[in-house]
C-alpha positions in Angstrom: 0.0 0.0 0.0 1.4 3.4 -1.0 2.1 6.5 1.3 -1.2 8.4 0.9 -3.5 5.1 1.3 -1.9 4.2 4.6 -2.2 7.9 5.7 -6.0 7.6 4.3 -6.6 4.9 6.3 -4.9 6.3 9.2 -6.6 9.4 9.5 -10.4 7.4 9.8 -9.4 7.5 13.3 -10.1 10.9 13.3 -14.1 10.0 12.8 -13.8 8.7 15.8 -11.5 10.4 18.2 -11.3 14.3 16.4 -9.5 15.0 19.5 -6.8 12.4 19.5 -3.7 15.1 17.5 -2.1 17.2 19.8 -2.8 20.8 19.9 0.8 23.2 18.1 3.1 25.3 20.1 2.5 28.1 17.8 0.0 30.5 19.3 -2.0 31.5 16.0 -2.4 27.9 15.1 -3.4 26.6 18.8 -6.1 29.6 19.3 -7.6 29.3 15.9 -8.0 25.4 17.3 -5.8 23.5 15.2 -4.3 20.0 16.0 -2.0 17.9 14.2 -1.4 14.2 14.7 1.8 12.3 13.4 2.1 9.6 11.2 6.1 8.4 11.0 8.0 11.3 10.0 5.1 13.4 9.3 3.1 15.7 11.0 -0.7 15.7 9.5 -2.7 18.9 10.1 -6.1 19.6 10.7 -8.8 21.4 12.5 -12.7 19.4 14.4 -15.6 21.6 13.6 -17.8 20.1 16.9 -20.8 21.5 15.2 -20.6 19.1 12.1 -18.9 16.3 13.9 -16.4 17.0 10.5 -12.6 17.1 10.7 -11.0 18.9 8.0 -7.0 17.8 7.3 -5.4 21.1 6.1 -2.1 20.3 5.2 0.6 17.3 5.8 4.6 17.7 6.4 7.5 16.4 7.0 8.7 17.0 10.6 11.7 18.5 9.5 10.2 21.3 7.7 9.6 25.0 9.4 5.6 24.2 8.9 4.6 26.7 11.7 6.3 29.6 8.9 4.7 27.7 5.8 1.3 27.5 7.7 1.1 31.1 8.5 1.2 32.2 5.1 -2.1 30.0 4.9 -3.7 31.5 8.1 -3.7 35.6 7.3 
């Protein structure tokens, strides 16, 4: 099974526990309620609307990558 099946399959989790990633060090990202979970060397993130019982994956990296700069550029 290739890299984005496995990570597919992986994330159904999330139907079931939304809450399970752990919430960023960066302050914009942890008050606007993001989370991110990790999956080997990546870090896959995404943000539970409560309301719709939804959770929406917003972007996946490798750990090694400055993603709290990359991610910023998405969030203004």
């Amino acid at each position: 099974m290739n890299f984005v099946n496995v990570l597919r399959e992986k994330t159904k989790i999330l139907a079931s526990f939304p809450e399970i990633g752990s919430v960023p060090d960066d302050k914009v990202m942890k008050s606007m309620g993001y989370r991110y979970w990790v999956h080997k060397d990546y870090l896959l993130f995404y943000h539970y609307e409560p309301k719709q019982e939804t959770s929406y994956i917003l972007a996946v990296f490798h750990s090694r990558r400055d993603y709290a700069r990359v991610m910023r550029k998405f969030l203004k």
